[in-house]
N, C-alpha and C positions, 0 to 999 in steps of 0.2 A: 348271544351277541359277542361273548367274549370268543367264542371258538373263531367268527366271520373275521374277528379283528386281529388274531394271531394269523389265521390263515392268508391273509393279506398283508401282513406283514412278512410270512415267509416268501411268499409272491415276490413282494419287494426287494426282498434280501435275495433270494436268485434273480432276479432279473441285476441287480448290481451284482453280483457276481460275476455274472455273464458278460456283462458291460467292461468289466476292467482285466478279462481274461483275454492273450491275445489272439488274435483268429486266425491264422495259417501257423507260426512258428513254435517250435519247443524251444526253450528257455534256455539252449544251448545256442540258438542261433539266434538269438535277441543281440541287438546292438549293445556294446557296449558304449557308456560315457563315463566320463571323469568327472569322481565328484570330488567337489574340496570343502576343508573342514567346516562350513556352515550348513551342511548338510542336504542344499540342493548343487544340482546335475546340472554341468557345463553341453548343451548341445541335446535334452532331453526336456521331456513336458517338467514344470515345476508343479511340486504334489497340490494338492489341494488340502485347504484346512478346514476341517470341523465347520467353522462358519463359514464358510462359501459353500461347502455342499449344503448346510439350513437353508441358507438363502434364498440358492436355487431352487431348492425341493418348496419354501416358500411361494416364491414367484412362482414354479411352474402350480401351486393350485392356487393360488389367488390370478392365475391365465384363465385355468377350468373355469372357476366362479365366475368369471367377465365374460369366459364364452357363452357359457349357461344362459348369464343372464340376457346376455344378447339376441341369444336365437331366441327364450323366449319371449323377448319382448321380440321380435320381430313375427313370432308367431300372431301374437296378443294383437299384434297389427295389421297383417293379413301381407305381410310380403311375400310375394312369389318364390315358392323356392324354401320355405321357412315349414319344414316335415315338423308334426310331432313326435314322432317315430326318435327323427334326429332330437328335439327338444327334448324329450326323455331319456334320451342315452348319454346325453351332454351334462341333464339333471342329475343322473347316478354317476357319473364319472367324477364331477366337481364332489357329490356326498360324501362319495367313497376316500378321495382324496382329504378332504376335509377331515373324516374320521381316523383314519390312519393319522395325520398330523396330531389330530389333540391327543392320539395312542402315543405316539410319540412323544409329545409334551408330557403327558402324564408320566411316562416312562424318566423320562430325565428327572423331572422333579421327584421323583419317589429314589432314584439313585441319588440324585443333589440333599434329600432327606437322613437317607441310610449311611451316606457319609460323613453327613455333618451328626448325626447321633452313635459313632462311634467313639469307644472310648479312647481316651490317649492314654 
């Protein structure tokens, strides 16, 4: 189990990679902006913080778990249009999601641990 859960988390980790890398241009012909001394960019995206990406990454599997449980109650019910097929892939997508999150909860507390038992 531990290997499925490393492995998805390097999944994660290149797929953000991927995401913040930019898609046509090298790094010479990026726009530049003007930053002033508070540390964000006058006329460019303002970075994002540690907790707005949890957040997000929150909300988008607590979406999974709502859709999950949607389709299958709407299976349970007999709605047209309501696949098991889908119901299944929807059930592993929200798991998977899920389990990666408490990897990563685990992960922090075990760094939030190892720093507060260091010596001064």
């Amino acid at each position: 189990m531990s290997h499925s859960v490393t492995s998805i988390l390097s999944q994660i980790r290149s797929f953000q990679t991927q995401a913040t890398q930019p898609l046509s241009s090298p790094l010479s012909e990026m726009p530049r902006t003007n930053a002033i001394p508070g540390g964000t960019a006058i006329g460019g995206p303002a970075p994002t913080s540690f907790s707005d990406t949890l957040r997000g990454a929150l909300s988008s599997v607590n979406e999974a778990q709502a859709k999950s449980g949607g389709l299958a109650r709407d299976f349970e019910l007999g709605v047209p249009g309501a696949d098991l097929a889908k119901v299944m892939i929807a059930s592993q997508q929200s798991q998977i999601a899920f389990r990666a999150t408490v990897e990563v909860r685990n992960r922090l507390v075990q760094a939030y641990q190892d720093v507060m038992n260091m010596p001064l």
